[in-house]
C-alpha positions in Angstrom: 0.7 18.0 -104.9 3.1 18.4 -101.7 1.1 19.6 -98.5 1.7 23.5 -98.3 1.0 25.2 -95.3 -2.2 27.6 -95.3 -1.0 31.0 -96.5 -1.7 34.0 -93.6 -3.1 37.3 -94.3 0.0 39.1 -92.8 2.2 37.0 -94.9 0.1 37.4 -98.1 0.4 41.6 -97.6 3.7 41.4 -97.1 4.2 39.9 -100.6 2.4 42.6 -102.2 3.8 45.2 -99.8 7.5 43.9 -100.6 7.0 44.5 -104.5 8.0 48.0 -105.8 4.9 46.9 -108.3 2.2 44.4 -108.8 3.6 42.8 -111.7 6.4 41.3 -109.4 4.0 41.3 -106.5 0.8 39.5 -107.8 2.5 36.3 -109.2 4.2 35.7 -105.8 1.2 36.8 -104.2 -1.2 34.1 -106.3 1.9 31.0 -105.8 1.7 31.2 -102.7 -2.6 31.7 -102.1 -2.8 28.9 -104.6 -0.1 26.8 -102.9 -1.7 27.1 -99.0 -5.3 26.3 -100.7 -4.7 23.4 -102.4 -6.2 25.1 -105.6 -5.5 23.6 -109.0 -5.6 26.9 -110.3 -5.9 31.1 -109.2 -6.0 33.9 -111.2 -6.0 38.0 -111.2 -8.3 38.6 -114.3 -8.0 42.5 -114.9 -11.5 44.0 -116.8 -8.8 46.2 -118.9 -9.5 45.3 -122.4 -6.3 43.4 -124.0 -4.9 43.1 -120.3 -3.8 39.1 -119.7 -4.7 37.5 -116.8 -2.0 36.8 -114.4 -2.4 32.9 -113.5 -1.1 30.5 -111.1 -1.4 26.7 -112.0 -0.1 24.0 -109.9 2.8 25.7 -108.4 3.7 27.2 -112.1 3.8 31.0 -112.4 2.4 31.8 -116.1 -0.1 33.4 -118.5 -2.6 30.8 -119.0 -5.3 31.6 -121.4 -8.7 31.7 -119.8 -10.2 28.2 -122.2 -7.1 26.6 -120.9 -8.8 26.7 -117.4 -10.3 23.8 -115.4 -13.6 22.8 -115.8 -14.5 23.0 -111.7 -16.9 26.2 -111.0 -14.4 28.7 -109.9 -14.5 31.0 -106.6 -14.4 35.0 -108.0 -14.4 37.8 -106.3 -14.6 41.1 -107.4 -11.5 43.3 -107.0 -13.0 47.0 -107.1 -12.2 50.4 -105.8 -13.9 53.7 -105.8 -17.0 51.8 -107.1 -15.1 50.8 -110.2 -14.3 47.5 -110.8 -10.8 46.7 -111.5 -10.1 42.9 -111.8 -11.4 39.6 -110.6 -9.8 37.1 -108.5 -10.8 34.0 -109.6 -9.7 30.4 -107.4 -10.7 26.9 -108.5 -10.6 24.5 -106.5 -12.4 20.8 -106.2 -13.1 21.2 -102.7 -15.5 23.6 -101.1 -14.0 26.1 -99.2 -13.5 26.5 -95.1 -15.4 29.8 -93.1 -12.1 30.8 -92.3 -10.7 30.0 -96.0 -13.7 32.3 -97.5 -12.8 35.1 -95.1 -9.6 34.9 -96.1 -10.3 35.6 -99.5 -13.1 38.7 -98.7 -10.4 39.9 -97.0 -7.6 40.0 -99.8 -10.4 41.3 -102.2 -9.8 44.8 -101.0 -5.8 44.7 -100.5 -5.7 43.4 -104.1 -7.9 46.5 -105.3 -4.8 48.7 -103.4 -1.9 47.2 -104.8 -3.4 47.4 -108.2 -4.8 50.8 -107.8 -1.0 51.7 -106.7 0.4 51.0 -109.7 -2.7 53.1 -111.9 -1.4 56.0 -109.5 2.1 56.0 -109.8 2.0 55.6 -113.7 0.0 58.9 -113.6 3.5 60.7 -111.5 5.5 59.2 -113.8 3.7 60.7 -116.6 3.5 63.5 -114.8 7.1 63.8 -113.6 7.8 63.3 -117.7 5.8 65.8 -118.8 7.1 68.5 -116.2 10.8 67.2 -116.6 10.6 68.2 -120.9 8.8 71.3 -119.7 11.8 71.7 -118.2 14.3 70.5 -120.8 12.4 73.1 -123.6 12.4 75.8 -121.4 16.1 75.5 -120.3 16.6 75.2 -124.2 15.0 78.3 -124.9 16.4 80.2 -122.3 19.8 79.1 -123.9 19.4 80.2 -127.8 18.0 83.5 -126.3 21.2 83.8 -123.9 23.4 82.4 -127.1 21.9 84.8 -129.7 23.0 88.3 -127.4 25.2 90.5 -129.2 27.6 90.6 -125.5 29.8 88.3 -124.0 27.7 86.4 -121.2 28.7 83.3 -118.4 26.6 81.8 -115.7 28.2 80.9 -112.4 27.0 79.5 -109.5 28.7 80.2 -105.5 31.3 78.0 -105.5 32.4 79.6 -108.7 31.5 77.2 -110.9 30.3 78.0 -114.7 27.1 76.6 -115.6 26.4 78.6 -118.9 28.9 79.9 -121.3 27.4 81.7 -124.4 28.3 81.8 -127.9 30.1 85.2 -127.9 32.6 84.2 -125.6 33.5 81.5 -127.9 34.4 83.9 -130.6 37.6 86.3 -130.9 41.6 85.1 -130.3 40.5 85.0 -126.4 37.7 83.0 -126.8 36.9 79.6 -124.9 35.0 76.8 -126.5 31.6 76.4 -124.0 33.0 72.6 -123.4 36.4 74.0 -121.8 34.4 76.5 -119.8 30.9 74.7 -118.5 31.9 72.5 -115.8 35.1 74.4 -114.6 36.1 76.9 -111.8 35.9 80.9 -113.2 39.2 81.2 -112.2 40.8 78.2 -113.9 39.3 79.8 -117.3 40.0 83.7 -116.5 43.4 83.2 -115.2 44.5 86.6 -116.6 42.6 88.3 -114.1 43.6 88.2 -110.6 41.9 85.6 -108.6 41.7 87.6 -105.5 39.9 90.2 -107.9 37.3 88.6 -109.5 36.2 86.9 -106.6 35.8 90.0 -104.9 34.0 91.5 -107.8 31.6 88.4 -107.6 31.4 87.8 -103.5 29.8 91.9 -104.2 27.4 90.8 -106.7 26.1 88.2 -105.0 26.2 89.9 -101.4 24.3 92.8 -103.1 21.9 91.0 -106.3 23.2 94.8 -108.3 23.8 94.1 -112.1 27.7 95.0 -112.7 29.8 95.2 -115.6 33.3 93.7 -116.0 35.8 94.3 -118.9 38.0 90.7 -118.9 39.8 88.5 -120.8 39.8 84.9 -121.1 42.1 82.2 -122.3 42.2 78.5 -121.1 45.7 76.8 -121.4 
């Protein structure tokens, strides 16, 4: 194996800072800890029933399985956090380790426990952000059959005059507009029969003032 140069705690962070995960992190994290150690072999063995170890072996990113291992005594150390133990760190290695090589490796114990614990705690916001965003999605979806099944004509606009809901009665009748010519465009473009400089006074009052107003119109897109 070529002489590597010894792997330095700022650099080793920075491998598993630079990762938006530890699944791209830890393999480049365990090349290079492997490579500046001389080891024949370094692994992240997570206690996570079913979960593969992530293995390094002579400069070969891979999933190893653990009876493929060699046969030298191993150096582990236990990746924990919160008192709960997360994964093991296990380096092998024919030659005994240096003072500064073992601190080295008590020290990356605890970084490891951080990245990994990263990961556990944003897959609970993305299942959280899921869960909130379908809340969402079913609520916006009930609002709309309510606003769909009212017996009156009914639109949704927003300040720069822009329709965001178009119900089901004002699809209807020889004036009506399909809601897929309607969503998405100006109010003006879609009730060009009424004067421009009137309706958006009629809605500049409405939303100066909040009060509920009624409006006879017609409709008609071109």
């Amino acid at each position: 194996m070529p002489s590597i140069p010894p792997a330095t705690l700022p650099e080793l962070i920075g491998l598993l800072a630079a990762a938006n995960d530890s699944v791209r992190g830890i393999p480049a994290f365990l090349e290079r800890l492997g490579g500046g150690l001389c080891a024949e072999r370094v692994a992240l063995e997570f206690i996570a029933a079913g979960a593969p170890p992530v293995v390094w072996r002579d400069g070969t990113p891979d999933l190893v399985p653990p009876d493929l291992a060699p046969t030298a005594a191993p150096r582990t150390l236990p990746i924990e956090a919160g008192g709960q133990r997360l994964a093991a760190l296990v380096v092998h290695r024919s030659q005994p380790f240096s003072d500064a090589e073992e601190a080295l490796l008590e020290t990356l114990a605890p970084l490891l426990a951080i990245a990994i614990g990263r990961d556990a705690y944003l897959h609970e916001l993305e299942g959280e952000l899921r869960a909130h965003v379908k809340e969402l999605a079913d609520q916006r979806a009930f609002i709309e059959c309510i606003v769909d099944s009212l017996p009156v004509g009914l639109y949704v606009i927003d300040r720069q005059y822009r329709i965001h809901a178009w119900n089901h009665v004002r699809e209807t009748g020889l004036q009506g507009v399909a809601r897929t010519d309607a969503v998405g465009r100006s109010i003006f473009e879609v009730l060009h029969r009424q004067p421009a400089a009137l309706l958006k006074g009629e809605f500049d009052e409405v939303f100066a003032s909040g009060r509920l107003q009624q409006f006879q119109m017609e409709s008609h897109t071109s």
